[in-house]
PALOMI-928370 format. One line per 10 residues: for each residue x, y, z of N, C-alpha, C. Coordinates in nm, 3 decimals, m for minus. Layout:
% residues N
X Y Z X Y Z X Y Z ~ ...
This chain:
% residues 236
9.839 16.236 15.938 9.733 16.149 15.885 9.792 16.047 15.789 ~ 9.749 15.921 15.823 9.794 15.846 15.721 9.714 15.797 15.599 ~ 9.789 15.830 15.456 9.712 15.846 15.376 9.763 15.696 15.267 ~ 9.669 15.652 15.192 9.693 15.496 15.112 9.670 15.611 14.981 ~ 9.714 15.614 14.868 9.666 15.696 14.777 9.715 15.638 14.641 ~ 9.569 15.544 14.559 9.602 15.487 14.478 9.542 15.564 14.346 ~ 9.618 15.684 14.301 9.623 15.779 14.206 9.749 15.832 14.172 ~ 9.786 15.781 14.084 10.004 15.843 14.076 10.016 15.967 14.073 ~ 9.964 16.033 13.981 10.010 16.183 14.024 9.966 16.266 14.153 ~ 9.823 16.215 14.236 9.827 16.252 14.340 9.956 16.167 14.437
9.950 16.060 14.451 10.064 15.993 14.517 10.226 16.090 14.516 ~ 10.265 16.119 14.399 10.319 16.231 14.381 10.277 16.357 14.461 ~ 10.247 16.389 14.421 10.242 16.542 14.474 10.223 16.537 14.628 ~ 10.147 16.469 14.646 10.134 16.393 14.829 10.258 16.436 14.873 ~ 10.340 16.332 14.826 10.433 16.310 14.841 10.547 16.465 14.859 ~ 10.540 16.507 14.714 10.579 16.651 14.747 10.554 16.688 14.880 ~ 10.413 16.708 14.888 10.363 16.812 14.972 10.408 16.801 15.152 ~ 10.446 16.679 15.180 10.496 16.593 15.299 10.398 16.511 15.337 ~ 10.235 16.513 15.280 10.196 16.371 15.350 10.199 16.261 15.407 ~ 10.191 16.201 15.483 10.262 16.066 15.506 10.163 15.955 15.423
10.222 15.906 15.284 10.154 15.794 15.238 10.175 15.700 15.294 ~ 10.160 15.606 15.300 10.207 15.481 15.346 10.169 15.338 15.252 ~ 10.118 15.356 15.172 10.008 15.279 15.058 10.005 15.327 14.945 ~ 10.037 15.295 14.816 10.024 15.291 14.671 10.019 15.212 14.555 ~ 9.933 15.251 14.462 9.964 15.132 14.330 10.123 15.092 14.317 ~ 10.102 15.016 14.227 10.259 14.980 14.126 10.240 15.074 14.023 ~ 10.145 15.156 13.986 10.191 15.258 13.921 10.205 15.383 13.959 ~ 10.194 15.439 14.089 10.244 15.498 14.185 10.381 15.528 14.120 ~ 10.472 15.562 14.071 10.638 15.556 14.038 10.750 15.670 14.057 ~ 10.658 15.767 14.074 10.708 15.904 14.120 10.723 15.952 14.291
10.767 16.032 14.338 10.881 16.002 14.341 10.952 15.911 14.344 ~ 11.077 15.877 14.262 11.129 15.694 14.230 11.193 15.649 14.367 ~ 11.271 15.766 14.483 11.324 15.712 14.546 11.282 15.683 14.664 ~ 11.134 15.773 14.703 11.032 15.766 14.808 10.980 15.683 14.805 ~ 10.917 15.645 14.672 10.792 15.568 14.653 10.860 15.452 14.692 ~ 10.953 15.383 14.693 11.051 15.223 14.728 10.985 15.207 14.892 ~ 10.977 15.285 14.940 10.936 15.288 15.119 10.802 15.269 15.116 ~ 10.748 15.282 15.048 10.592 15.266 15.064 10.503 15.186 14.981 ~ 10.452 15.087 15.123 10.337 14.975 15.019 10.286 15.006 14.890 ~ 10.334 14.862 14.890 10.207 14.883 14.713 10.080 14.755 14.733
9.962 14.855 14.715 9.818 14.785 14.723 9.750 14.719 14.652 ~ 9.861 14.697 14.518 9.759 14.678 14.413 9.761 14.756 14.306 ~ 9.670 14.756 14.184 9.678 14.870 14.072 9.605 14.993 14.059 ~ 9.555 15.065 14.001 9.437 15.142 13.992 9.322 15.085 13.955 ~ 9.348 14.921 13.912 9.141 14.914 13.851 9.199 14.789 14.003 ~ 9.226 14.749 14.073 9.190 14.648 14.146 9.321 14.650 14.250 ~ 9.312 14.626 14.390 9.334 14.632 14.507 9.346 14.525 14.596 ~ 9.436 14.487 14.707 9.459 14.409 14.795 9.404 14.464 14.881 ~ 9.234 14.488 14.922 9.191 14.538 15.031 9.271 14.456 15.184 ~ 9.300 14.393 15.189 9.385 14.365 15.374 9.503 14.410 15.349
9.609 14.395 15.252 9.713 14.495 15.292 9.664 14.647 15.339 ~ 9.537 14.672 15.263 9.520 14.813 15.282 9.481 14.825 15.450 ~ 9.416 14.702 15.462 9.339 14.671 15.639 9.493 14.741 15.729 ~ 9.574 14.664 15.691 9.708 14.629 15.777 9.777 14.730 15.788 ~ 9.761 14.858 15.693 9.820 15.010 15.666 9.761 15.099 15.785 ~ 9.652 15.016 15.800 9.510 15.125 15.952 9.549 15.280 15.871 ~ 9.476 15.329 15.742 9.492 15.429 15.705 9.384 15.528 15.733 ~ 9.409 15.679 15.747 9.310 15.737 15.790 9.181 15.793 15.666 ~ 9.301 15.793 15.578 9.242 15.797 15.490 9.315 15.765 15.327 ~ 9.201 15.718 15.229 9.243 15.650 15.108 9.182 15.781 15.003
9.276 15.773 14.902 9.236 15.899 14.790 9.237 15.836 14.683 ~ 9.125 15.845 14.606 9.069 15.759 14.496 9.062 15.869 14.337 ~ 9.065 15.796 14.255 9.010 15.915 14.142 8.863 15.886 14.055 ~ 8.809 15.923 14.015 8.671 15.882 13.950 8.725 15.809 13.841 ~ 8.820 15.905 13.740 8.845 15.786 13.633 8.997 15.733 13.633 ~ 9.019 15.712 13.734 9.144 15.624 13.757 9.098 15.498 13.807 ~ 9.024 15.531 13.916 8.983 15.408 14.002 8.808 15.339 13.928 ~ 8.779 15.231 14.011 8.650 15.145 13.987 8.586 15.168 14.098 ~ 8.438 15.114 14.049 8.267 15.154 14.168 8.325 15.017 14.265 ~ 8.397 14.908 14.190 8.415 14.755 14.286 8.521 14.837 14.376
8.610 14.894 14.339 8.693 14.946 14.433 8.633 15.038 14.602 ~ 8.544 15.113 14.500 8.493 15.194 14.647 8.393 15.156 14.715 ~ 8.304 14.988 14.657 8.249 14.895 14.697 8.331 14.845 14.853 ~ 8.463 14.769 14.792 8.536 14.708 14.882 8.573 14.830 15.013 ~ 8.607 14.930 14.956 8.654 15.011 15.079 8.516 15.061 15.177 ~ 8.411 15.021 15.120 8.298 15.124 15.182 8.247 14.938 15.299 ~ 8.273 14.824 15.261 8.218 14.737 15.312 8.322 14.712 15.430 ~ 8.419 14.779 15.462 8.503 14.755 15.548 8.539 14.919 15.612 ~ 8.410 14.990 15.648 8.424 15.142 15.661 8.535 15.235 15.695 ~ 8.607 15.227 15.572 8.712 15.268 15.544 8.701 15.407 15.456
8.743 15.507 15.526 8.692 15.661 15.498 8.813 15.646 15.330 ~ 8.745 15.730 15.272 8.795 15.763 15.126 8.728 15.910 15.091 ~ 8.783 15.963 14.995 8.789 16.080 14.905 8.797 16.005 14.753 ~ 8.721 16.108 14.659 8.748 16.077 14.538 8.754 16.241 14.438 ~ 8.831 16.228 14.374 8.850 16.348 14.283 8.840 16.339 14.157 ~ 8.784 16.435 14.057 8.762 16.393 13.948 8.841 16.546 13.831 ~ 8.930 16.501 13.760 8.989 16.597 13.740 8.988 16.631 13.549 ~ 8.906 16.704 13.518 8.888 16.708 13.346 8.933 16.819 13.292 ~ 9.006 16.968 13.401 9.067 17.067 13.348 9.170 17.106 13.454 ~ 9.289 17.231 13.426 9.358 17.289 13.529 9.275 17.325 13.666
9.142 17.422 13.619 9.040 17.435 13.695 8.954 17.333 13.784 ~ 8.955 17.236 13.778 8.879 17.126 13.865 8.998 17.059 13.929 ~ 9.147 17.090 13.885 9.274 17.025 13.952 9.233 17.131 14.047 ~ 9.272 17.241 14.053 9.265 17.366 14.139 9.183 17.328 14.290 ~ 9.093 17.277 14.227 8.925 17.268 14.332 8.968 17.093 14.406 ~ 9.011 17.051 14.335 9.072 16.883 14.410 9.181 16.946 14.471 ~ 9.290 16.993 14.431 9.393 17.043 14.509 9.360 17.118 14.683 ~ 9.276 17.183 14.659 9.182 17.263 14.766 9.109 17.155 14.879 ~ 9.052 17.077 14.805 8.940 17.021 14.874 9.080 16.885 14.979 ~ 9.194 16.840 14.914 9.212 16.760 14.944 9.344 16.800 15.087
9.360 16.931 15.052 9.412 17.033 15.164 9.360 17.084 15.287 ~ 9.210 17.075 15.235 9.112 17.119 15.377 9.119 16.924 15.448 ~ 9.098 16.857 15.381 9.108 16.716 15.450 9.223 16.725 15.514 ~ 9.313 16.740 15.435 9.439 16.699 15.524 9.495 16.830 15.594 ~ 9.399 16.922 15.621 9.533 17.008 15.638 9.624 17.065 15.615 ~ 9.637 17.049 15.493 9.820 17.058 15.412 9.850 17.164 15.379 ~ 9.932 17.306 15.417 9.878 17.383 15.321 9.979 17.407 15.199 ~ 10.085 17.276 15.209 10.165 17.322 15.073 10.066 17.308 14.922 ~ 9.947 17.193 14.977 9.875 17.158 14.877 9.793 17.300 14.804 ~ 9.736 17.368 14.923 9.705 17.528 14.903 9.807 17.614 14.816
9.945 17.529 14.811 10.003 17.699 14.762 9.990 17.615 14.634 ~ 10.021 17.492 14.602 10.002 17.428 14.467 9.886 17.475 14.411 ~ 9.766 17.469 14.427 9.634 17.554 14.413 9.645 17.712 14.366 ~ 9.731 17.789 14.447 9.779 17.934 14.438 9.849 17.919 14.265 ~ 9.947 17.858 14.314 10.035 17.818 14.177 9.978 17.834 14.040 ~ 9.875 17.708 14.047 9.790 17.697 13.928 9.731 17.783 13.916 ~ 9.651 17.881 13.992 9.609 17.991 13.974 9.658 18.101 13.898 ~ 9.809 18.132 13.933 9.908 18.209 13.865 9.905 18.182 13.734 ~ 9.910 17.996 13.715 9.942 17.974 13.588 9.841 18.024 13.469 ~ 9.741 17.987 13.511 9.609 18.025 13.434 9.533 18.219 13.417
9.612 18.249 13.512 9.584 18.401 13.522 9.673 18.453 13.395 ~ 9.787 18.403 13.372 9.930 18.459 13.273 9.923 18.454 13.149 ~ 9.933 18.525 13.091 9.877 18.581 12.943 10.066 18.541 12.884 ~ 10.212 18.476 12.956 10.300 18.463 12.946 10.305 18.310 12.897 ~ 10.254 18.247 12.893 10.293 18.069 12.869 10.343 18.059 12.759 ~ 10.496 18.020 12.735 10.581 17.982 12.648 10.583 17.846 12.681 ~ 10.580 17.781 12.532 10.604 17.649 12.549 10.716 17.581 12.433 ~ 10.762 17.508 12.425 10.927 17.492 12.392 10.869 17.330 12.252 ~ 10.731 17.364 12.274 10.640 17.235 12.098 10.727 17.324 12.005 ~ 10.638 17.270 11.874 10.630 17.359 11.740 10.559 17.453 11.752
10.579 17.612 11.789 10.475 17.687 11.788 10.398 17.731 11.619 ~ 10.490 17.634 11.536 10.432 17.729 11.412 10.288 17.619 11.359 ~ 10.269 17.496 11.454 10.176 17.442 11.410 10.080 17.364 11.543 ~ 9.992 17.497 11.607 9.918 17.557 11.668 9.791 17.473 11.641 ~ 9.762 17.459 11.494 9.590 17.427 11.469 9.635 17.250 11.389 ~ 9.512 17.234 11.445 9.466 17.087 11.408 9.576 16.966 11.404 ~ 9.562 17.008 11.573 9.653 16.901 11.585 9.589 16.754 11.677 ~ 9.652 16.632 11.648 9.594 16.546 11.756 9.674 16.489 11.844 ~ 9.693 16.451 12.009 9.742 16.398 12.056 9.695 16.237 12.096 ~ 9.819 16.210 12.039 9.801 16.027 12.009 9.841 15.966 12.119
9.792 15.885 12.124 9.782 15.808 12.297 9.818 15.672 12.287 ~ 9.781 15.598 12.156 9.801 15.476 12.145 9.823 15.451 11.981 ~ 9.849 15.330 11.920 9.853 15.292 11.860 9.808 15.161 11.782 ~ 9.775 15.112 11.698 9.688 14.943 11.681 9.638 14.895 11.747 ~ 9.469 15.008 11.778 9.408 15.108 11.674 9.440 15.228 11.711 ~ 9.480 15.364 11.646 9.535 15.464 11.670 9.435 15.532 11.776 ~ 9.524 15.575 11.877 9.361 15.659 11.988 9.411 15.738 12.005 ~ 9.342 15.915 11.988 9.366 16.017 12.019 9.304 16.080 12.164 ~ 9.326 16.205 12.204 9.252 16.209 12.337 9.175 16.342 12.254 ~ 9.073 16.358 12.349 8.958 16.476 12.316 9.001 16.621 12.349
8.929 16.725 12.343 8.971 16.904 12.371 8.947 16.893 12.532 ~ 8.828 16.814 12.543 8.738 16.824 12.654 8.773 16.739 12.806 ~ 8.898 16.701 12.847 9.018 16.612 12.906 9.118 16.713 12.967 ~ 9.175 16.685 13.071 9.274 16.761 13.105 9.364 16.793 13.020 ~ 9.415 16.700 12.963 9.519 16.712 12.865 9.464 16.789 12.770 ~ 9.359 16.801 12.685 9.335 16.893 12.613 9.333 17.014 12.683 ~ 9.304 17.073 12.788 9.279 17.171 12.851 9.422 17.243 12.896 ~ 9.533 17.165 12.938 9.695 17.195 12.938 9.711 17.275 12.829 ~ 9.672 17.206 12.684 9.732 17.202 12.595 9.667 17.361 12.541 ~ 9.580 17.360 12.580 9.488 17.520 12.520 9.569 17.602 12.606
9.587 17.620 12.718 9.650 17.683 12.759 9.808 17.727 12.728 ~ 9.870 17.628 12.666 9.999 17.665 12.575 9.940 17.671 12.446 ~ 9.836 17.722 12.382 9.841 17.775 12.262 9.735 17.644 12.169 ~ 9.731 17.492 12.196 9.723 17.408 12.071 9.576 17.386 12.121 ~ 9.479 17.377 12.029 9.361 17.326 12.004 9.340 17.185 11.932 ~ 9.314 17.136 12.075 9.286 16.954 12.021 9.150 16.949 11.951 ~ 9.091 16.879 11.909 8.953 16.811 11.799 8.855 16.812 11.951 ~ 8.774 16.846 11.898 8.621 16.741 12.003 8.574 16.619 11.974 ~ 8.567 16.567 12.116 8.481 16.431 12.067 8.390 16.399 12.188 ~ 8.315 16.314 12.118 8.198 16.232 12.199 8.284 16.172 12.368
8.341 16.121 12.294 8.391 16.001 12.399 8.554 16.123 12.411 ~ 8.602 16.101 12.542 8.705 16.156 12.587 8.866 16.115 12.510 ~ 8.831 15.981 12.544 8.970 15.903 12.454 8.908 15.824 12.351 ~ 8.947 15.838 12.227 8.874 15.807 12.079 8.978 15.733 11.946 ~ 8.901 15.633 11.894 8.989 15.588 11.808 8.942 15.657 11.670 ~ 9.075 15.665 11.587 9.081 15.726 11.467 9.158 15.688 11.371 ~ 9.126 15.692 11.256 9.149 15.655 11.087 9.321 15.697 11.089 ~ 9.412 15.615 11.058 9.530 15.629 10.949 9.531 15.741 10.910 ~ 9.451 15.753 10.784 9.448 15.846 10.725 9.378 16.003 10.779 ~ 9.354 16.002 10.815 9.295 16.124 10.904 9.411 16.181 10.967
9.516 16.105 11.042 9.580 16.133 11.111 9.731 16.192 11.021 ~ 9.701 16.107 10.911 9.848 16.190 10.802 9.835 16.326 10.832 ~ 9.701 16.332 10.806 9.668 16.494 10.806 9.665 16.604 10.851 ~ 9.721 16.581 10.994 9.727 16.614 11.093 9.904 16.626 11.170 ~ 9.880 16.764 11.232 10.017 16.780 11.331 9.961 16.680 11.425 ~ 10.072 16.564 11.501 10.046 16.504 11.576 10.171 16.521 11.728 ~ 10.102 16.497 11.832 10.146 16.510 11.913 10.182 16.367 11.985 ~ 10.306 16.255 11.942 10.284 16.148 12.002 10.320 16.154 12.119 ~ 10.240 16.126 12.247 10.266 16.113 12.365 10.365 15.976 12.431 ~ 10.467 15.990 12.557 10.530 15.864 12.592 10.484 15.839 12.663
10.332 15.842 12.667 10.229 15.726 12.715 10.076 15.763 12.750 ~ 10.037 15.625 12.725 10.063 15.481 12.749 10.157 15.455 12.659 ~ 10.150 15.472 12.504 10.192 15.369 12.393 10.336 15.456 12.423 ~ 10.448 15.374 12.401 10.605 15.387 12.417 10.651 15.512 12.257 ~ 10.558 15.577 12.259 10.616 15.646 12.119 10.768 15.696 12.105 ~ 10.837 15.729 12.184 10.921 15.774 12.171 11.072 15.634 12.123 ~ 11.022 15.535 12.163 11.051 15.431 12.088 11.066 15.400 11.945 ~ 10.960 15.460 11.895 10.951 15.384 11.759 10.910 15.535 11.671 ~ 10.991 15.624 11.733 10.906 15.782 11.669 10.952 15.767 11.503 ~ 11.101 15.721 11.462 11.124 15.765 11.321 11.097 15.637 11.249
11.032 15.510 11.281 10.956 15.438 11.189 10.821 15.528 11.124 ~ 10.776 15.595 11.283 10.636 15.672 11.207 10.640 15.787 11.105 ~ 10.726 15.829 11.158 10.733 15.951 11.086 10.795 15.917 10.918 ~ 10.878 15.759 10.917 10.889 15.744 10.789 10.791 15.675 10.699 ~ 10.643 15.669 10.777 10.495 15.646 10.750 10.453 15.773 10.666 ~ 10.516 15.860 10.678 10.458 16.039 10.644 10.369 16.103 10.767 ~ 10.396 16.042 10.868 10.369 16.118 11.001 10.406 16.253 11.008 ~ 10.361 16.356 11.028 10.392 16.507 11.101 10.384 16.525 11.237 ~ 10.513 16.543 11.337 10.436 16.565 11.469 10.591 16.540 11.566 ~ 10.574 16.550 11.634 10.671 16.514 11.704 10.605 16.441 11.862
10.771 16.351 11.927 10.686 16.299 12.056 10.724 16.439 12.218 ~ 10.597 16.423 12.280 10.574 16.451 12.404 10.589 16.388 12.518 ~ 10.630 16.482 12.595 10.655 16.413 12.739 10.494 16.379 12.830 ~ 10.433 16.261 12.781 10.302 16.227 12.854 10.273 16.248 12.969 ~ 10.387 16.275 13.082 10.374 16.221 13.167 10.348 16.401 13.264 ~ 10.445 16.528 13.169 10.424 16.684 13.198 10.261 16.723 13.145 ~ 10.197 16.654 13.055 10.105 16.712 13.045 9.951 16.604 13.088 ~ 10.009 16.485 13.111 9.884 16.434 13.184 9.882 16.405 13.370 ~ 9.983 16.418 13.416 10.006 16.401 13.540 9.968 16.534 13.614 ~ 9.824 16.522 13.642 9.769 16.631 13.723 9.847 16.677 13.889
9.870 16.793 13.913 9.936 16.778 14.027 10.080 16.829 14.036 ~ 10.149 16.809 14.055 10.296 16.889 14.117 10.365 16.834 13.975 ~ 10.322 16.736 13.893 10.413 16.698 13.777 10.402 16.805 13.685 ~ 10.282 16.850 13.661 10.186 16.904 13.559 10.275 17.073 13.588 ~ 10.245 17.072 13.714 10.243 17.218 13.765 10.357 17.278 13.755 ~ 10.513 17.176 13.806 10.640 17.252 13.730 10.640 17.223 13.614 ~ 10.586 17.181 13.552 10.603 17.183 13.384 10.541 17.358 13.328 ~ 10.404 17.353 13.406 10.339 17.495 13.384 10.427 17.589 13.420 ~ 10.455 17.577 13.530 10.538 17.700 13.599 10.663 17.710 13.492 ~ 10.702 17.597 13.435 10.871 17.623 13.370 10.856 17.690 13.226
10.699 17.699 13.186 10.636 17.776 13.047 10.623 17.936 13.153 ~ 10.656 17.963 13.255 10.635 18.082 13.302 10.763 18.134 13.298 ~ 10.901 18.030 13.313 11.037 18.056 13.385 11.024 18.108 13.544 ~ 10.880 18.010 13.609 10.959 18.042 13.712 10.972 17.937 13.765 ~ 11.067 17.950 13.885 11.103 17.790 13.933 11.028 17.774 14.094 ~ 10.981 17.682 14.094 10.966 17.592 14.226 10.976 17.450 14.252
């Protein structure tokens, strides 16, 4: 089946799994040496619907909050079959992982599903942070204006599962006070904002926190999942 799949960490794991993509964003970037072979459609908020024409794909994999309603506008006016997944914990990855396996068939995507299952069953998750500062912490996402992400987000939901309890909020991704944030163990993420760039200007702000690999704990999917599995020691 040929699949256009403008979601990077699914594009990834696709990819893992042997799908045949044939179609992806420019932020698509994983695998670095696969992804070079295969179209790029465009971004995640907006699309070259006729390259996508010219791919004759069987099917396109969308995300709720990756992608736009104009997006699945354009694909639905040119009846072009799509999927969309919406992913806010390990548990709803699990159920997209599943659902997008019975579409395709796949069943490495099934054992990825199995996987996560393991992961979340294991009372074992070692994780290689600061374990001695567990509570009240925030993970920072951006900078000028500082934006943290919510408990209630995948990434918060990773993160409970190795031990750290993020803040609640209204809104999923949230801006927050300077000062609030002194106060706080922080978790700067390498991305979006490039923290790992500019980590010991902040920290000579009176920052507490160290930077994270953004990409192991927000990249739902086969990124996410050997990261989980490697808090188990086991390897796949």
């Amino acid at each position: 089946m040929r699949v256009v799949c403008l979601v990077p960490s699914w594009t990834e794991t696709l990819i893992e799994a042997g799908v045949d993509v044939v179609g992806r964003t420019r932020f698509c970037i994983h695998p670095d040496e696969a992804v070079k072979n295969i179209a790029i459609v465009g971004g995640t908020k907006n699309i070259d619907i006729e390259k996508i024409i010219l791919l004759k794909p069987d099917l396109i994999i969308l995300d709720k909050e990756e992608n736009t309603i104009d997006i699945v506008q354009q694909l639905n006016s040119y009846g072009l079959k799509w999927i969309a997944t919406q992913v806010t914990s390990i548990e709803t990855c699990i159920f997209e992982l599943e659902k997008m396996a019975d579409f395709l068939k796949n069943k490495k995507l099934l054992e990825y599903a199995e996987l996560y299952k393991q992961v979340c069953n294991s009372k074992k998750l070692t994780c290689k942070l600061n374990k001695e500062n567990t509570k009240n912490i925030s993970y920072v996402i951006w900078k000028n204006p500082w934006m943290c992400v919510s408990k209630n987000t995948f990434i918060g939901d990773v993160l409970a599962y190795l031990g750290y309890e993020l803040e609640m909020n209204v809104k999923k991704y949230f801006e927050i006070s300077e000062e609030t944030l002194l106060q706080r163990y922080c978790l700067f993420s390498t991305e979006p904002y490039p923290f790992e760039k500019n980590i010991a200007e902040i920290k000579s702000q009176g920052f507490s926190g160290e930077v994270i690999d953004g990409e192991n704990i927000s990249w739902f999917g086969i990124r996410n999942l050997k990261f989980m599995l490697s808090c188990l020691n086991i390897q796949k």
